[in-house]
C-alpha positions, 0 to 999 in steps of 0.5 A: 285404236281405230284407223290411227284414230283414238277414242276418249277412253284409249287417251285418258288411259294412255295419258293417265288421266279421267275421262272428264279430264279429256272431255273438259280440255276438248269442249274449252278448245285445247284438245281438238278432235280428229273426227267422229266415229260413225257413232258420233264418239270423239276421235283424237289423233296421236298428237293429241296425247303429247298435247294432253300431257303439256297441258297437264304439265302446265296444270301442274304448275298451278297455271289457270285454264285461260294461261294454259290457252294463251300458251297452247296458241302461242309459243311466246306467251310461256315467258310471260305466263311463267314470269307472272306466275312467279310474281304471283308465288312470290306474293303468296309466300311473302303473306306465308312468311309474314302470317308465319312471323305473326303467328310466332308473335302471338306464339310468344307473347304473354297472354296479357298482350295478345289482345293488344297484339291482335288489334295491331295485327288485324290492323295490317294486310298480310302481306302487308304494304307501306302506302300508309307510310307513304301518306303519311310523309306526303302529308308533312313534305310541303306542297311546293316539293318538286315531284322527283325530291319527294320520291327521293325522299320517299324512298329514304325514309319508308324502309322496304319491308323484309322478304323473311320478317321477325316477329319482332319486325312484325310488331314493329310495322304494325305499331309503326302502321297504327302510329302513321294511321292515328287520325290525331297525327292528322290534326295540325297541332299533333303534325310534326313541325317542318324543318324551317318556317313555312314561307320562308326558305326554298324546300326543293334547295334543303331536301337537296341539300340534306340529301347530299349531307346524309350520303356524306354522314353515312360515309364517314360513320362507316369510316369510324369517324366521328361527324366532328371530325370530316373536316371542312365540306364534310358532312355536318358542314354540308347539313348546315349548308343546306338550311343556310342556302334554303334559307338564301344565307351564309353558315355562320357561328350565329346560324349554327346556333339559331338552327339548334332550337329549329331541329329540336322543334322539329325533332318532335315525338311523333317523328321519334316514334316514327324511327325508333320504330322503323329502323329496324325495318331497314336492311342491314346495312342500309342508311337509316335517314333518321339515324343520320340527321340524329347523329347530325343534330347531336354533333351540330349541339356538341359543336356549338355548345363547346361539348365533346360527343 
């Protein structure tokens, strides 16, 4: 140390690090010289090993050079660096997890089946995301839905996918993926049915309505009670109000019975593969959209039909 003054060499030593290390951090700007010896040498004052070491400190936590800049100019910018690092992480271990569970899969499974499981696999982005699924329903909701019912219909019928999956969640996203993927679903005659004919209800009116039903369905099922059994304004009540008001009528015994052939056609296979597998996606817990109009549909048949559950 010469007049206060530190040479490359003394603060690599002090600070644990290589020269290089030194050299890389002063000519990016983040460790600024207190001068020059006569010779030319980098000189740095004492201030500079504290700022050497917060550095390191944040290279440690895996921040990149330019995060490490924006933190050395402003105090305030920590928060914001260390918040998207952790976003970041976040991503990183959720594809972990999920390449984890999908090794465990292939781990597991008879060699007959790897192949097929591989092609599934290979099929999905690690970590994987549901816009595939998002199409799929944006594809079969009618065009006039209003913007805010189509996310609320979204948002009830694509599951959120687990933070820690199973193999065997694994393999049912990617047979649900392939499923919504398969250009056949895209023709008209393999597209599932809509709920009522095509120009001749309000869609906004019973995607409310349903909505409202499921909620009430979710309830009662918790509650042990059988849908039958909710009592007026319950909720099987509610799920044929909203196909009589969609279609600008009145329940009725006769609209019960009328509706029965509709939620058949349009309770058709793709739409049953589609929640089979998908139900185990959902948290535990959670209403499962599918579920309800199922158990929905069954106590509506049982009602008209004069049959017990």
């Amino acid at each position: 140390m010469s007049e206060g003054l530190w040479s490359i060499g003394e603060l690599a030593r002090r600070a644990g690090v290589g020269v290089k290390t030194v050299r890389y951090y002063s000519d990016r700007g983040l460790l600024p010289e207190a001068g020059r010896s006569s010779g030319g040498h980098r000189r740095y004052g004492a201030g500079a090993l504290d700022r050497l070491r917060l550095i390191r400190s944040l290279r440690g936590l895996d921040l990149p050079v330019p995060a490490v800049e924006r933190v050395l100019e402003r105090d305030e910018a920590l928060e914001d660096v260390v918040s998207g690092q952790l976003r970041e992480l976040g991503s990183q271990l959720a594809a972990l997890r999920w390449r984890e569970a999908s090794l465990r899969l292939l781990q597991d499974c008879p060699a007959g089946e790897r192949a097929e499981r591989l092609r599934l696999l290979g099929a999905v982005s690690v970590p994987p995301d549901t816009a595939a699924l998002a199409r799929f329903w944006r594809r079969i909701l009618p065009v006039r839905l209003p913007a805010r019912v189509v996310s609320t219909v979204l948002d009830s019928v694509v599951p959120r996918l687990p933070q820690e999956p199973s193999p065997g969640q694994v393999l049912d996203f990617a047979r649900l993926h392939a499923l919504v993927s398969d250009p056949r679903v895209e023709r008209p005659e393999s597209r599932p049915a809509p709920p009522l004919p095509t120009g001749e209800y309000r869609p906004a009116v019973l995607y409310e309505g349903l909505a409202e039903a499921y909620d009430l369905a979710s309830a009662e099922l918790t509650a042990g009670r059988a849908l039958r059994e909710g009592g007026a304004g319950g909720a099987l009540d509610c799920f044929v109000a909203a196909y009589a008001h969609a279609r600008g009528t009145v329940d009725s015994p006769g609209f019960r019975r009328g509706l029965l052939p509709l939620l058949a056609r349009s309770d058709g296979p793709v739409i049953t593969r589609y929640w089979k597998l998908a139900t185990g996606l959902f948290a535990p817990g959670e209403p499962v959209l599918g579920a309800l109009h199922h158990h929905l549909s069954v106590a509506l048949h049982a009602q008209v039909e004069g049959r017990a559950d």
